[in-house]
C-alpha positions as CSV (number, residue, x, y, z in Angstrom):
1,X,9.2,-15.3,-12.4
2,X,8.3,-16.8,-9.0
3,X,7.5,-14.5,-5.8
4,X,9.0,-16.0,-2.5
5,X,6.7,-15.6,-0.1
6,X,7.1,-14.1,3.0
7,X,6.4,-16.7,6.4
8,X,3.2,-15.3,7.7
9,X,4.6,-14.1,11.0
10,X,6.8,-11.7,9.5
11,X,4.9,-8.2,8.5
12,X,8.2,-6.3,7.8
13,X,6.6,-2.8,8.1
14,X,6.2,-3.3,12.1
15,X,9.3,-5.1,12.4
16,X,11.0,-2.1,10.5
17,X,9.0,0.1,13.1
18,X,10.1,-1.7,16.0
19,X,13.5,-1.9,14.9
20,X,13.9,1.5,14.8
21,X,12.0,2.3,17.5
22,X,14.2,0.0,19.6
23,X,17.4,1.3,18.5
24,X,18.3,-2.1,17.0
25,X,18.4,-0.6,13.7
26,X,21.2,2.3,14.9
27,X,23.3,0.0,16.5
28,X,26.0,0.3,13.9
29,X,26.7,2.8,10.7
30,X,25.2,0.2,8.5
31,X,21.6,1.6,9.1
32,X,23.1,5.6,8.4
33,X,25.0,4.3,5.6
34,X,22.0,2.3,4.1
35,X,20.2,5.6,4.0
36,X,23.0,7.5,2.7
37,X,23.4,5.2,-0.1
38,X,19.3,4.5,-0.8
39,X,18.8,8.5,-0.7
40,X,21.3,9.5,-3.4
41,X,20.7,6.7,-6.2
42,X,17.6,5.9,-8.2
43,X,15.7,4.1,-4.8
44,X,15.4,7.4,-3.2
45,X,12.1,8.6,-2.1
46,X,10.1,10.6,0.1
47,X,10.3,7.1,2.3
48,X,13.9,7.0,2.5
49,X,14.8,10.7,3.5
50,X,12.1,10.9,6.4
51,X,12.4,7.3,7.2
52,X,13.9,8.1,10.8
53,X,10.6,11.1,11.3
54,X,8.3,7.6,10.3
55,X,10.2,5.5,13.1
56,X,9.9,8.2,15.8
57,X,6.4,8.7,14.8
58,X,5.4,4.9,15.2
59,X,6.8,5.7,19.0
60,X,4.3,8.2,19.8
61,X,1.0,6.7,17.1
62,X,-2.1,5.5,19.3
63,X,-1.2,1.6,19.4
64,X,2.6,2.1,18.3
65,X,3.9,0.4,15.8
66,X,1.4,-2.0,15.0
67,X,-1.1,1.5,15.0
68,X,1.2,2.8,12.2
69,X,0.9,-0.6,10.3
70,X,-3.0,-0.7,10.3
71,X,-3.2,2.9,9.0
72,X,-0.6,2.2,6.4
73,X,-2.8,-1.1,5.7
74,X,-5.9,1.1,5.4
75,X,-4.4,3.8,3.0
76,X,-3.3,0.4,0.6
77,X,-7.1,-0.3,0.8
78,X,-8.4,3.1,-0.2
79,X,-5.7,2.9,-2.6
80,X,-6.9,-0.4,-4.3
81,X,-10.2,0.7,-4.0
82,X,-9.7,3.8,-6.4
83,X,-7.6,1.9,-8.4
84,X,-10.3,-0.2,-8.7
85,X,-13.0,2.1,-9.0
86,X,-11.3,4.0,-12.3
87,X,-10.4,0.5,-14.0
88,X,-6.8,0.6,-12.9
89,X,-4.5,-2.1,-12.8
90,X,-2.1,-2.0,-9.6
91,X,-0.5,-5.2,-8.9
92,X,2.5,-3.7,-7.2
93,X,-0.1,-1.9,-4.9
94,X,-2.0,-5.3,-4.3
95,X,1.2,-7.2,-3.5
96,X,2.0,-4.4,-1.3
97,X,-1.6,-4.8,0.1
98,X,-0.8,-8.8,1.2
99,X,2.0,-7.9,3.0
């Protein structure tokens, strides 16, 4: 299986955190419904059901969005590291890590 990769401008975590933060994402019911659907099937998550709490946190996180994606980037590192540490494999976590 090949990965696609991602064009390096695009770091989808702060443009998902901008979006929201900017209203874009609201602008229709495909964002609630989205939601709606992700939160009641097999993808949902803790993510999913507070993702609107995470976008109105980024708004008020020292440096914003791009303050939200650093600490996320941080946590992936600590993550890896322990991973590491005990012998674990993670390759989701790694690719998650790139991103």
């Amino acid at each position: 299986m090949s990965w696609r990769r991602e064009p390096e401008w695009l770091d989808r975590p702060k443009v998902n955190a901008q979006l929201l933060s900017n209203g874009m994402a609201d602008s229709s019911n495909i964002f609630d419904l989205l939601l709606q659907v992700l939160g009641s099937g097999a993808a949902d998550s803790w993510t999913v059901r507070h993702w609107r709490d995470i976008g109105e946190s980024s708004r008020v996180y020292p440096g914003g969005a791009d303050g939200v994606a650093a600490l996320t980037h941080k946590d992936l590192a600590l993550a890896l590291a322990a991973a590491q540490h005990a012998g674990i494999d993670v390759p989701v976590t790694e690719l998650a890590a790139r991103a």
